[in-house]
N, C-alpha and C positions, 0 to 999 in steps of 0.2 A: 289372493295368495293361496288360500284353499283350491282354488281350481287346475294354479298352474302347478302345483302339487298333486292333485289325482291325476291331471294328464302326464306327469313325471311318470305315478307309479303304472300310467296303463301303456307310457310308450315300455319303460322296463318289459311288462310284462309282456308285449309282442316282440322285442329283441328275446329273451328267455325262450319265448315259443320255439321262435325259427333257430337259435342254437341249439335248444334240446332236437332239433330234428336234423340235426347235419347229417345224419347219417344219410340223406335225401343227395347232400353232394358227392358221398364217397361211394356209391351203389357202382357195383360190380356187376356189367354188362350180363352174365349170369345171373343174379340178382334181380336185375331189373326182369328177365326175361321169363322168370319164373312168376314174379309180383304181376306180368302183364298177363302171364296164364292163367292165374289166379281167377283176374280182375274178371278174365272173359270169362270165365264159368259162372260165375257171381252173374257177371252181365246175361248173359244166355239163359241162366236155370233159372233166374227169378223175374227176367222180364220178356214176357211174350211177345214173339216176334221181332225182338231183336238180332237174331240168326240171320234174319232177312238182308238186312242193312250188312249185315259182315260178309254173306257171300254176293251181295249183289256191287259190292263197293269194288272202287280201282284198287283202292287199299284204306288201311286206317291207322291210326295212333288210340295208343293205350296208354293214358297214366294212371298207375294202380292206385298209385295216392300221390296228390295234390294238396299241399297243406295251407289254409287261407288263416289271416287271421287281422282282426283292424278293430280298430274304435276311431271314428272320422276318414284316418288316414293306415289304409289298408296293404297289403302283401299278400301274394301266394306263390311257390315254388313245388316244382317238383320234377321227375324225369319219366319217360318213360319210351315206348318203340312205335315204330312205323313196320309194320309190316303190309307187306303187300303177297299175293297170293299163298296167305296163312304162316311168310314168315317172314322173320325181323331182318329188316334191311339196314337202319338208322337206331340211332339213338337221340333223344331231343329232351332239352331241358323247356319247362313252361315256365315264366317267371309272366309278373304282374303288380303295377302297384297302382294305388286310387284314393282320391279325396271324397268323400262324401257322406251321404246317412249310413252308416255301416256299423255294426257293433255285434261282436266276438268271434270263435275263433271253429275253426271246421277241418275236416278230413274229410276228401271226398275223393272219389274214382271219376275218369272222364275218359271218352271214346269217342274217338272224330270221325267218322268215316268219309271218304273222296267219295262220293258216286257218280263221278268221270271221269276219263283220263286225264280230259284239261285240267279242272279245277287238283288232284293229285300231281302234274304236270308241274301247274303254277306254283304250286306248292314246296315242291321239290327243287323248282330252280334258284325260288330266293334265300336270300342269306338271313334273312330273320322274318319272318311271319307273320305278323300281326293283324289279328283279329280286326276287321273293322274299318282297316286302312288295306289289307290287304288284299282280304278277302270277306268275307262274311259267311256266319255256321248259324243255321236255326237248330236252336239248342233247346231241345225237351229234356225236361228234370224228368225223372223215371226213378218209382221206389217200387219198393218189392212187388210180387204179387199184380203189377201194373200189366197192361197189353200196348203195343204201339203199334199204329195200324198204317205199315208203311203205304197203304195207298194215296191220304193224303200227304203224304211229304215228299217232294218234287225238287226239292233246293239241291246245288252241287255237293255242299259241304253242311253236314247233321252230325250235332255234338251231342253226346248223352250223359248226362251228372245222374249219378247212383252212386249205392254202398256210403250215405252222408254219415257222417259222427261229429256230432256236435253242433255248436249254434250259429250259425249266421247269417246276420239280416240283408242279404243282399245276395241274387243271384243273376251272375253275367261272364260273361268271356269275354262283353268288348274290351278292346286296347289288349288284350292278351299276347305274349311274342310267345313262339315258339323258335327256338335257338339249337340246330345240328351242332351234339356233342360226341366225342372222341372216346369210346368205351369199349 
């Protein structure tokens, strides 16, 4: 009985998460477009070599913040831009949900870049995106202070997780959709 009462109070407290953060649904294409300037200067001034990957890509996505959060059975949401030769084309919501070893709750920044026109191409034709099924991104976690040395990375599609807050035990994109939204 104890148990299926702390897993009551830890689903509550992952519904409380993601409502305290609506404001992630009602983000004003303005809004977003400022949080994705942000994100890049964040990305660019504290991780070396990152510049690389943004002017050599087709294009990329920026979400300034992506909010996760799970005990077993996990969520993350958030929106953010596609831009292609430095500016916002699209708008795209990231959503994600998972069973598994996972436990608490994270803010993090994420930056996809195309580095071809097919894999951007592909990208752009489909109606929902998903990670893994779709396509697949070799994704380096990068914290401050870090260097990334684009020589060895060779894949079409390179996702970068920086600017983290907070705890959680578990880092992945697979099954991830990205979903063209109207903003």
């Amino acid at each position: 009985m104890k148990i299926q009462s702390m897993y009551k109070i830890w689903v509550l407290m992952i519904v409380g998460f993601f409502l305290s953060a609506c404001t992630v649904f009602e983000t004003t294409a303005a809004r977003i477009d400022l949080d994705a300037d942000e994100a890049l200067k964040i990305f660019t001034e504290d991780i070396d070599g990152s510049e690389v990957f943004l002017t050599q890509s087709a294009g990329y996505l920026v979400f300034p913040r992506a909010l996760r959060a799970g005990l077993v059975a996990g969520a993350e949401t958030g929106e953010g831009v596609l831009r292609i030769g430095g500016k916002t084309v699209d708008y795209f919501r990231i959503t994600s949900g998972s069973l598994g070893l996972q436990a608490g709750a994270q803010a993090r920044s994420i930056v996809i870049c195309f580095m071809s026109e097919d894999a951007l191409s592909d990208f752009r034709n489909s109606s929902g995106w998903r990670v893994g099924v779709d396509g697949s991104v070799a994704l380096i976690d990068v914290g401050a202070g870090k260097t990334i040395d684009s020589q060895n990375v060779r894949d079409p599609v390179v996702g970068f997780i920086f600017n983290s807050s907070g705890l959680m035990a578990n880092l992945t994109l697979e099954g991830t959709r990205f979903t063209r939204i109207n903003r």
